[in-house]
GUSE-364557 format. One record per atom (N, C-alpha, C): residue number from 1; residue in three letters; atom name; x, y, z. Coordinates in steps of 0.05 Angstrom, whole numbers. Example, Ala and Ser with C-alpha at 12.3 -4.5 7.8 and 13.67 -1.06 7.14 Angstrom:
REM residues 2
    i   aa  at    east   north      up
    1  ALA   N     264    -114     156
    1  ALA  CA     246     -90     156
    1  ALA   C     264     -66     156
    2  SER   N     257     -45     142
    2  SER  CA     273     -21     143
    2  SER   C     258       1     157
//
This chain:
REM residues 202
    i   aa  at    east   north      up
    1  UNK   N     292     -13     243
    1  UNK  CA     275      -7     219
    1  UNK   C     260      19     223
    2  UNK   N     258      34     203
    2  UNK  CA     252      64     197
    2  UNK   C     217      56     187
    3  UNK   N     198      63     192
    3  UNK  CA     171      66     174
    3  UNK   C     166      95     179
    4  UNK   N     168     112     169
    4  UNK  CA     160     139     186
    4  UNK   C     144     152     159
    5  UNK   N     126     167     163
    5  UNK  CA     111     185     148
    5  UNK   C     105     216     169
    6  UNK   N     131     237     138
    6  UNK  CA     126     258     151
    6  UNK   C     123     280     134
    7  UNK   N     111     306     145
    7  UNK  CA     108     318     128
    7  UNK   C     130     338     117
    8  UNK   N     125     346      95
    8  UNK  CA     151     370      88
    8  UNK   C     142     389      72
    9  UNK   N     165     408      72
    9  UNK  CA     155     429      57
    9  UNK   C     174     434      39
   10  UNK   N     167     448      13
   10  UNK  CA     194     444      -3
   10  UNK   C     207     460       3
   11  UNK   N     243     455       7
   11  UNK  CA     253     462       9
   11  UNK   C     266     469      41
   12  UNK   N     252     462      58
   12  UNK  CA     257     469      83
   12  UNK   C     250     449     105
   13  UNK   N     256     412      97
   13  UNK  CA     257     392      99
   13  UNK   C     232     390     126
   14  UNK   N     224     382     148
   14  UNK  CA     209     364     166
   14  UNK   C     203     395     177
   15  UNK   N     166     391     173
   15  UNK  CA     158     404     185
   15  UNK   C     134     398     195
   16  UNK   N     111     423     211
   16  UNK  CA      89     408     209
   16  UNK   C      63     424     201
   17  UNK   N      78     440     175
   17  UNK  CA      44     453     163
   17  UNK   C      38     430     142
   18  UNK   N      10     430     158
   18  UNK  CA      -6     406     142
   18  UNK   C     -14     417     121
   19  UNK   N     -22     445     124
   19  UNK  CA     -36     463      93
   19  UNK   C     -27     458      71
   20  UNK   N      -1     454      75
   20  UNK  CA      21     451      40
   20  UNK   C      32     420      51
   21  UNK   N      22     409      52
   21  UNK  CA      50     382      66
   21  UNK   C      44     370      49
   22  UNK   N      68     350      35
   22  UNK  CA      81     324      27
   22  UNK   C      85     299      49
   23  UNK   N      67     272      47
   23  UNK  CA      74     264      66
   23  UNK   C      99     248      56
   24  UNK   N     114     237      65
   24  UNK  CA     141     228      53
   24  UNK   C     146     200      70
   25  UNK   N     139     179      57
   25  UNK  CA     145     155      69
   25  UNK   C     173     146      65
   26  UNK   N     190     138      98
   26  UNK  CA     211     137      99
   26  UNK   C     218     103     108
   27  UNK   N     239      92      98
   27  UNK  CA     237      66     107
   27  UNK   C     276      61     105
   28  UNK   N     286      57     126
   28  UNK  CA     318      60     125
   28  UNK   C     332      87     124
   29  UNK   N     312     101     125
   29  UNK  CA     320     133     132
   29  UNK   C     325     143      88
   30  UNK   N     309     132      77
   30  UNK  CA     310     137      50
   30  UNK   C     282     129      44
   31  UNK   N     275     158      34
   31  UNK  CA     244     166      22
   31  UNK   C     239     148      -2
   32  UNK   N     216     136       1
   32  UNK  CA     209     111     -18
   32  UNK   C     187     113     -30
   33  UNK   N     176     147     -24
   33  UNK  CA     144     151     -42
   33  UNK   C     128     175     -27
   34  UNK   N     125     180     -37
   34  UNK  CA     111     210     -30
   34  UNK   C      69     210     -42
   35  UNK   N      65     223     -19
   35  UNK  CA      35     230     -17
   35  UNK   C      21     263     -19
   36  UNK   N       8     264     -30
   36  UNK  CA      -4     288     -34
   36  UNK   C     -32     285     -34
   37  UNK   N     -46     307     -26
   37  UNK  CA     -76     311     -28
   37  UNK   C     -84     323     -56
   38  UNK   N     -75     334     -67
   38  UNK  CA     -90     348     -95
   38  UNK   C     -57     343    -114
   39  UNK   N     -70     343    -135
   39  UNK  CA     -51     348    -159
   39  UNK   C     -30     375    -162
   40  UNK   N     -45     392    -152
   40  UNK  CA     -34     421    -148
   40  UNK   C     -10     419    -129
   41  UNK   N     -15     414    -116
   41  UNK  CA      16     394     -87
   41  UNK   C      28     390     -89
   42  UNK   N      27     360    -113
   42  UNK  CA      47     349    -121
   42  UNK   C      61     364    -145
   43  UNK   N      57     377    -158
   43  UNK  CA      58     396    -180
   43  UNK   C      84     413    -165
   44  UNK   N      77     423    -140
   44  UNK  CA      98     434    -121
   44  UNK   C     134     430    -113
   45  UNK   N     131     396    -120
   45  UNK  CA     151     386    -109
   45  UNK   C     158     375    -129
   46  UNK   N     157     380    -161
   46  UNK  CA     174     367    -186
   46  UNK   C     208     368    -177
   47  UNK   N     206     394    -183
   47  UNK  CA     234     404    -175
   47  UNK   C     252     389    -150
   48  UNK   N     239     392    -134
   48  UNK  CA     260     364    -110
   48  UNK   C     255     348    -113
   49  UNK   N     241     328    -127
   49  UNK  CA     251     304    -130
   49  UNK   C     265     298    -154
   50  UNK   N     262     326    -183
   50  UNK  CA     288     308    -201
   50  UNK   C     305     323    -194
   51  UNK   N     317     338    -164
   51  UNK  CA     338     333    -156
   51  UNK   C     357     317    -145
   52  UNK   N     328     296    -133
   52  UNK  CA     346     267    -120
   52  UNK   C     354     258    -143
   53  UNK   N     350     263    -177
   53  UNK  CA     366     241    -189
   53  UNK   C     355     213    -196
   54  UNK   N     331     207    -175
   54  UNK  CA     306     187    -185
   54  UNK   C     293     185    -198
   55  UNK   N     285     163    -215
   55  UNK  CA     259     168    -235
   55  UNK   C     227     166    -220
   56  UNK   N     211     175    -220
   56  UNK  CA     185     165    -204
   56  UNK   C     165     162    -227
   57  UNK   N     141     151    -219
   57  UNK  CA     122     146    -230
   57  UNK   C      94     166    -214
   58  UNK   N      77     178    -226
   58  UNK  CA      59     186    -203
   58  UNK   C      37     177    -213
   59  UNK   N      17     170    -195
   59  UNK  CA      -7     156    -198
   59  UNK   C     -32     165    -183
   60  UNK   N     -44     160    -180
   60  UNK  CA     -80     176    -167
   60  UNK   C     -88     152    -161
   61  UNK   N     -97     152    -140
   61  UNK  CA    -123     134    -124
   61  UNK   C    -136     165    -108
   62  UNK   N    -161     155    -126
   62  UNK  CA    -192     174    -110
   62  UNK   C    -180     201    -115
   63  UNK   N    -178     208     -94
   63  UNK  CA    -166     242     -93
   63  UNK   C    -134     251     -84
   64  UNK   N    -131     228     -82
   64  UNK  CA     -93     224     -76
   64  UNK   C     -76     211     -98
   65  UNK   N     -55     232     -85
   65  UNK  CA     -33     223    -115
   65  UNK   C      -1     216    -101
   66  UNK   N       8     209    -115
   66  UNK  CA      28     192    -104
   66  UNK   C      55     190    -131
   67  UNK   N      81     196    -111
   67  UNK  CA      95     195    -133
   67  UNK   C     114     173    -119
   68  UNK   N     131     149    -137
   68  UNK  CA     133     127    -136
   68  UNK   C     155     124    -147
   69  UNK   N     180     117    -127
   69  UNK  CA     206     107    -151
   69  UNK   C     198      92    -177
   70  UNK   N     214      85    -193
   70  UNK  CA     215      59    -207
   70  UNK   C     229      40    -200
   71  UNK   N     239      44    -190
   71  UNK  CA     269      22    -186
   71  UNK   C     243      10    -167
   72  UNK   N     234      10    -150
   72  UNK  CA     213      -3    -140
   72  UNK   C     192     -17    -161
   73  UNK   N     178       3    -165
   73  UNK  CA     167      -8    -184
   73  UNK   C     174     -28    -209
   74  UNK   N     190     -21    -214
   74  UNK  CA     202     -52    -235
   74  UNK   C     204     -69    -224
   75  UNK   N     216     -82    -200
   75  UNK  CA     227    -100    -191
   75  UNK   C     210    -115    -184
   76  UNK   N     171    -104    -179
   76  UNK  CA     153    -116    -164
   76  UNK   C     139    -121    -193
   77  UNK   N     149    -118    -216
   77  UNK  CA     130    -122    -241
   77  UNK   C     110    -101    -248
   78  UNK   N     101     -79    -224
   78  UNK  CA      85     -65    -242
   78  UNK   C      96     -59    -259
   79  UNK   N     118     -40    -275
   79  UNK  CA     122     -34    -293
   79  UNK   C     107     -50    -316
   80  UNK   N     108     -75    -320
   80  UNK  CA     101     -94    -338
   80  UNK   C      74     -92    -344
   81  UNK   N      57    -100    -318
   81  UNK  CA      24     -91    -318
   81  UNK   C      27     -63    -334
   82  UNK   N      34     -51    -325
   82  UNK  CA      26     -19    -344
   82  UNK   C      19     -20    -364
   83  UNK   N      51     -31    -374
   83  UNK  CA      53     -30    -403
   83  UNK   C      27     -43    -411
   84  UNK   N      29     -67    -406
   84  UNK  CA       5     -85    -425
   84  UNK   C     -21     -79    -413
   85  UNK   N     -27     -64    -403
   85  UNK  CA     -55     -55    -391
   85  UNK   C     -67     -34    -394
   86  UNK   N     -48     -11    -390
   86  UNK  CA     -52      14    -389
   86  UNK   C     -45      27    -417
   87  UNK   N     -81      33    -438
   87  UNK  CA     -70      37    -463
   87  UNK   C     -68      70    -463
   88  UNK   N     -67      96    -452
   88  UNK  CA     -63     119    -459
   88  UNK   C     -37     119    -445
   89  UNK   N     -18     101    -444
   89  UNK  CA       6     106    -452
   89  UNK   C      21      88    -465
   90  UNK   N      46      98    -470
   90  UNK  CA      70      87    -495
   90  UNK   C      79      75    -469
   91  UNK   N     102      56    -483
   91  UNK  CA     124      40    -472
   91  UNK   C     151      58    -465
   92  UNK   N     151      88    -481
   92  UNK  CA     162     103    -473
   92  UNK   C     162     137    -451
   93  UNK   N     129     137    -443
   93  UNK  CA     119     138    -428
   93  UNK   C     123     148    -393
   94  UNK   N     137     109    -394
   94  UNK  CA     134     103    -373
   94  UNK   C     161     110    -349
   95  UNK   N     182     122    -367
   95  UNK  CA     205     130    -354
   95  UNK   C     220     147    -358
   96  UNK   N     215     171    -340
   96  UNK  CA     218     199    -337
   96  UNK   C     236     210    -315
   97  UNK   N     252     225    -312
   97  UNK  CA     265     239    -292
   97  UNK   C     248     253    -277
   98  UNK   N     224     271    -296
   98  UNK  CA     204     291    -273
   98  UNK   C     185     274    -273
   99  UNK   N     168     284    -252
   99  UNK  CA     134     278    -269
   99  UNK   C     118     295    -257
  100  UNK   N     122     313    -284
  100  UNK  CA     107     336    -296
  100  UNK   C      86     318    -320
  101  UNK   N      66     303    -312
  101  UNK  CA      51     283    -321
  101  UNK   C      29     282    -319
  102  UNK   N       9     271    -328
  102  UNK  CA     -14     270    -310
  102  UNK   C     -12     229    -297
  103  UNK   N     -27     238    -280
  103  UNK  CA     -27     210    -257
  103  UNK   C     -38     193    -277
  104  UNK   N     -27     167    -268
  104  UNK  CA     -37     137    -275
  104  UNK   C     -60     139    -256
  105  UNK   N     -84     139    -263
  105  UNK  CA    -104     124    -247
  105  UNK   C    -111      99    -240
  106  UNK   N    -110      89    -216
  106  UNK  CA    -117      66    -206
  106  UNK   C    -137      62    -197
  107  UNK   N    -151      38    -192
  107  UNK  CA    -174      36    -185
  107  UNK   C    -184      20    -149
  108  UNK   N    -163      43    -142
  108  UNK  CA    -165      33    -108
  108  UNK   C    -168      57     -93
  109  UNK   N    -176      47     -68
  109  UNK  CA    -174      73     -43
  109  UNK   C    -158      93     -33
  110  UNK   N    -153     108     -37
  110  UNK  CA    -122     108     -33
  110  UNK   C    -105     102      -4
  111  UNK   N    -115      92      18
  111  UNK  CA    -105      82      34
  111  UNK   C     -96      48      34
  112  UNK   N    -117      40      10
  112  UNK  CA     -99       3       1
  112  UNK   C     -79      25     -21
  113  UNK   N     -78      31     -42
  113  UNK  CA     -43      33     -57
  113  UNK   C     -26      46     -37
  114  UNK   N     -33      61     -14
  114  UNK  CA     -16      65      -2
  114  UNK   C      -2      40      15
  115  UNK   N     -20      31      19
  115  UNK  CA      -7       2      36
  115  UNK   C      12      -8      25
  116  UNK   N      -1     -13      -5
  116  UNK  CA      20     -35     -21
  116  UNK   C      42     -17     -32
  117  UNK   N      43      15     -35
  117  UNK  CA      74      19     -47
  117  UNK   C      91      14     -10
  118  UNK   N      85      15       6
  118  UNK  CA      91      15      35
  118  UNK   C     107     -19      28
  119  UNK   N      90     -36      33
  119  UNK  CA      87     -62      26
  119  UNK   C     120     -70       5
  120  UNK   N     117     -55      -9
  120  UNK  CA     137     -59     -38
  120  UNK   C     165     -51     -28
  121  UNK   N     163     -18     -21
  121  UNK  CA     182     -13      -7
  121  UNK   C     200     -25      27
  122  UNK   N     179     -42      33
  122  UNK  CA     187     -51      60
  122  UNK   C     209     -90      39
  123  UNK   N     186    -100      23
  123  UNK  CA     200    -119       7
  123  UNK   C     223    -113      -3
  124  UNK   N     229     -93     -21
  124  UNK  CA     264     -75     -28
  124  UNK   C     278     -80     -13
  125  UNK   N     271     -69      12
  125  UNK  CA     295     -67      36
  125  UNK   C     293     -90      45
  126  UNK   N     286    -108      42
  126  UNK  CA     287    -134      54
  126  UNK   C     269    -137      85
  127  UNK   N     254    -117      86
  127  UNK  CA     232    -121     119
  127  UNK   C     222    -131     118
  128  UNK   N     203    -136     136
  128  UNK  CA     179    -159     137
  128  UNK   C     163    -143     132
  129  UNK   N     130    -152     143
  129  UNK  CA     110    -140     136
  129  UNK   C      90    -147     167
  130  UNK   N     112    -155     188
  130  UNK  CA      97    -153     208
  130  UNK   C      81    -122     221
  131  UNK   N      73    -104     212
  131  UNK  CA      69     -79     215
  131  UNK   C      44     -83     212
  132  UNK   N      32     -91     189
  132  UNK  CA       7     -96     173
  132  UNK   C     -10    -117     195
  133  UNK   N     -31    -110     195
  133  UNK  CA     -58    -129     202
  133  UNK   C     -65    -146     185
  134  UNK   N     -80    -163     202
  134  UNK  CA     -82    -183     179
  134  UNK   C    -106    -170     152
  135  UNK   N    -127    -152     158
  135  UNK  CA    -138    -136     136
  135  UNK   C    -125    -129     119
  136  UNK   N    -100    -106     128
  136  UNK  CA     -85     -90     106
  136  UNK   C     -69    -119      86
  137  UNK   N     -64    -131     107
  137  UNK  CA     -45    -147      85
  137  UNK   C     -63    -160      64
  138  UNK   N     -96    -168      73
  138  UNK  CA    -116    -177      52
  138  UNK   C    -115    -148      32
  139  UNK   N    -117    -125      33
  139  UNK  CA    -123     -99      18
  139  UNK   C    -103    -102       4
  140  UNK   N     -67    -105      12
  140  UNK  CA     -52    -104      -6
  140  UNK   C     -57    -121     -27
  141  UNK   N     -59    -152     -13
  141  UNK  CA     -51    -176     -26
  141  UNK   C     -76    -167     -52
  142  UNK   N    -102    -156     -54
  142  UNK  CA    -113    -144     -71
  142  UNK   C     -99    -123     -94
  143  UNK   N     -82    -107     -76
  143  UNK  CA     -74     -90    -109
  143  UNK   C     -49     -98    -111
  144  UNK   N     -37    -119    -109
  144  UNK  CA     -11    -141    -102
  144  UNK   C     -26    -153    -130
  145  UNK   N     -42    -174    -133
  145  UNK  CA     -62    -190    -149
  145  UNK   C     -57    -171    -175
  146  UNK   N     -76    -146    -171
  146  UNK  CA     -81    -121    -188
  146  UNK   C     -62    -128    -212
  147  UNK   N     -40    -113    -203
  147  UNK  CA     -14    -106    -214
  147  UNK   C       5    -133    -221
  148  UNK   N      -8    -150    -214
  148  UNK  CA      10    -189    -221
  148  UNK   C      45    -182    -204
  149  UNK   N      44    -177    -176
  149  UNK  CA      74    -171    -165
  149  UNK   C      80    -205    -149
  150  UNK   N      89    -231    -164
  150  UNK  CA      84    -251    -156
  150  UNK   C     103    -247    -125
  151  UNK   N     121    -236    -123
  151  UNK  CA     141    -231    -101
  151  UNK   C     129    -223     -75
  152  UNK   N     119    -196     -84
  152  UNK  CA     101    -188     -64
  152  UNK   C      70    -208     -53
  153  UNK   N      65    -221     -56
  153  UNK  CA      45    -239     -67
  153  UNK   C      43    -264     -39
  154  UNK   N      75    -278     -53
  154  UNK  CA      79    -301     -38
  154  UNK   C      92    -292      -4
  155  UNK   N      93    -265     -11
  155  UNK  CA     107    -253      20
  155  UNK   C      82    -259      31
  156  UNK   N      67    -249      27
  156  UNK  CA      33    -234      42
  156  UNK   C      30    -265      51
  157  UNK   N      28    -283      27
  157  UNK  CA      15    -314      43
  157  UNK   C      29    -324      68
  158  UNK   N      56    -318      64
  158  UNK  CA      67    -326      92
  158  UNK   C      64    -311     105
  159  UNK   N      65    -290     111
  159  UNK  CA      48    -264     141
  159  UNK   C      25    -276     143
  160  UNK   N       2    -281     127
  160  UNK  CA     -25    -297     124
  160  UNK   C     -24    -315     143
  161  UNK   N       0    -343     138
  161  UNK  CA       0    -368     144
  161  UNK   C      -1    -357     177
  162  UNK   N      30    -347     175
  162  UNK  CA      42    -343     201
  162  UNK   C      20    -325     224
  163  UNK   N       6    -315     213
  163  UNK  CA     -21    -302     232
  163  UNK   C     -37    -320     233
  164  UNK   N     -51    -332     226
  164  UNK  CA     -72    -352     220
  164  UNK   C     -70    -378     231
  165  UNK   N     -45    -392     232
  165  UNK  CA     -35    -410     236
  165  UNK   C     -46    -427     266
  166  UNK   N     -49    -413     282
  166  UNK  CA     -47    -417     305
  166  UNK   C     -70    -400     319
  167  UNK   N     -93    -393     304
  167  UNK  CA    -108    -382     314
  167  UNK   C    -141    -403     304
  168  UNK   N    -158    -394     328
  168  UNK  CA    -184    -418     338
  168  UNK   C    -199    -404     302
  169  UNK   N    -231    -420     296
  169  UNK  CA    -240    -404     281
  169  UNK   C    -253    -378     281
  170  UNK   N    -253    -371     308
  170  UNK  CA    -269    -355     320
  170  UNK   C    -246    -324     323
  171  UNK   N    -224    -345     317
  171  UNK  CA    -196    -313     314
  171  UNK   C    -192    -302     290
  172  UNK   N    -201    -326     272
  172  UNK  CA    -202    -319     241
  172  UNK   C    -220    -301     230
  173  UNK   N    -240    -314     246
  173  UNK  CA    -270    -293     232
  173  UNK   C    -266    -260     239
  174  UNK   N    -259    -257     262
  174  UNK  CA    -249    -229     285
  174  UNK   C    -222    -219     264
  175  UNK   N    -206    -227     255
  175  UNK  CA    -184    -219     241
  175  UNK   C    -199    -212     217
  176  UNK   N    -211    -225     205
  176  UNK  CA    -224    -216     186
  176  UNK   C    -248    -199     184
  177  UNK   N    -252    -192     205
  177  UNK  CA    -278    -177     216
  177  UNK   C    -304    -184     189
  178  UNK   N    -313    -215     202
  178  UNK  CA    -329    -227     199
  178  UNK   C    -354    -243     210
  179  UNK   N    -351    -244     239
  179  UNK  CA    -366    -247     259
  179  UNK   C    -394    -240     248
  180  UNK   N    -403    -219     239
  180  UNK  CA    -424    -200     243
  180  UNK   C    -442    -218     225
  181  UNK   N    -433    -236     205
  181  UNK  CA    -445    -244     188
  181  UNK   C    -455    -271     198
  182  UNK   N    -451    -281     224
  182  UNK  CA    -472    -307     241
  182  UNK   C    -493    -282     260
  183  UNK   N    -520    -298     260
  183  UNK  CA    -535    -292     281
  183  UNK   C    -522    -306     306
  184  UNK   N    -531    -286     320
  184  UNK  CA    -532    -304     344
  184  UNK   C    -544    -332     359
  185  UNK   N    -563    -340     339
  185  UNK  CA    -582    -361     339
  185  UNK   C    -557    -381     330
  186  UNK   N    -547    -379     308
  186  UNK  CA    -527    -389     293
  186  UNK   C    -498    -396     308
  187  UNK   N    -481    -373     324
  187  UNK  CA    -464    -380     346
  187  UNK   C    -471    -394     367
  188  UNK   N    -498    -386     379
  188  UNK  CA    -501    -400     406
  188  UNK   C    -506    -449     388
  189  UNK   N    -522    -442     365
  189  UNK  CA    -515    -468     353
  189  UNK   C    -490    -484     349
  190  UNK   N    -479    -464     342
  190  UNK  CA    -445    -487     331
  190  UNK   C    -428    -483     361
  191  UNK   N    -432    -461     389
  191  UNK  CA    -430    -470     408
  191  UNK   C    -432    -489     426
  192  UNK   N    -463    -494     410
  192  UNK  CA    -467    -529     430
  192  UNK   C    -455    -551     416
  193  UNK   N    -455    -546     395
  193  UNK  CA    -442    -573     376
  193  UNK   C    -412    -569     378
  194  UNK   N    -402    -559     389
  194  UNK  CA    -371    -553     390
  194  UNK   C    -363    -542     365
  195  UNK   N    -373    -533     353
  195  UNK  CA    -356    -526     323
  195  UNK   C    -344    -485     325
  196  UNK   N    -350    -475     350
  196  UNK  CA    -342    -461     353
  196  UNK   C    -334    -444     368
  197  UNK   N    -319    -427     378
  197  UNK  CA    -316    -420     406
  197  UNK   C    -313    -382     408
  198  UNK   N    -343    -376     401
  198  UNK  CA    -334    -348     400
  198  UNK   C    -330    -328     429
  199  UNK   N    -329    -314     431
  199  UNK  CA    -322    -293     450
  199  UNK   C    -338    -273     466
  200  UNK   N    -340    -276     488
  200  UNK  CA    -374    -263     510
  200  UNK   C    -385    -237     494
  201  UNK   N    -360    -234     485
  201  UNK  CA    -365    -198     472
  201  UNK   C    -383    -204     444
  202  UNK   N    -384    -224     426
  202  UNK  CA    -393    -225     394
  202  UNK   C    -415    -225     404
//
């Protein structure tokens, strides 16, 4: 399995000027979504991608923009959310060869939508999602929820289960970096009562 994020330049495939770079998330050795820092960037690289022949979607979280097959995207239901959600656009809109567009704005960080188009694209190819922490997979399973992708959804609960499963409460709270929220008065208590078994370091 391929996860690779690299940069490029147009026209003159893997490089490493960061000044102009595209990061280009790769998964099976086929680019599954592209990252940019400003609008101006992505603006850069219309032209190579409606040369792959793909339709994309591009979207904004914060100050990052992101351009997005569809064929992905349909399959996980965003398409559907859009439509019925997203009213400054048509139903015809939504599927384009370029995108010479302005971004769909979302209302995430852009390091969670990055997770979850990661996330989407790793589901396509049929991968797991052992890569992900148990956080990120909470961040996805958030803009997973977002966008109603029930597929992507019921993946996350089993990575959930299968992490969780077999861990004390004291691995749960630490996976969830939750600890911080007992006093110490409070751990050294449910230590004597057995109800918990935290770690020399909390």
């Amino acid at each position: 399995m391929t996860i690779l994020p690299s940069t490029m330049t147009k026209g003159e495939g893997l490089c490493s000027d960061h000044s102009e770079a595209v990061k280009a998330y790769i998964v099976s050795n086929v680019p599954v979504f592209y990252l940019y820092h400003s609008l101006e960037e992505a603006c850069k690289y219309e032209e190579q991608l409606e040369k792959s022949g793909l339709q994309y979607l591009r979207f904004q979280a914060a100050a990052v923009v992101f351009d997005a097959p569809i064929n992905i995207l349909r399959e996980s239901e965003v398409i559907i959310r859009l439509r019925e959600h997203s009213n400054p656009f048509s139903a015809n809109e939504y599927f384009f060869s370029s995108t010479n567009s302005f971004p769909i704005k979302v209302p995430f960080d852009a390091d969670e939508f990055e997770e979850f188009l990661l996330a989407l694209a790793l589901m396509k190819n049929h991968k797991d999602l052992s890569t992900f922490s148990v956080l990120s997979l909470c961040s996805v399973l958030k803009v997973a929820d977002y966008f109603e992708c029930p597929n992507l959804m019921r993946l996350i609960y089993s990575h959930l289960n299968k992490h969780l499963s077999q861990k004390s409460p004291s691995d749960v709270c630490e996976a969830f970096d939750i600890l911080s929220d007992f006093t110490q008065l409070q751990k050294q208590q449910m230590e004597r009562e057995g109800l918990w078994n935290f770690n020399s370091s909390s």
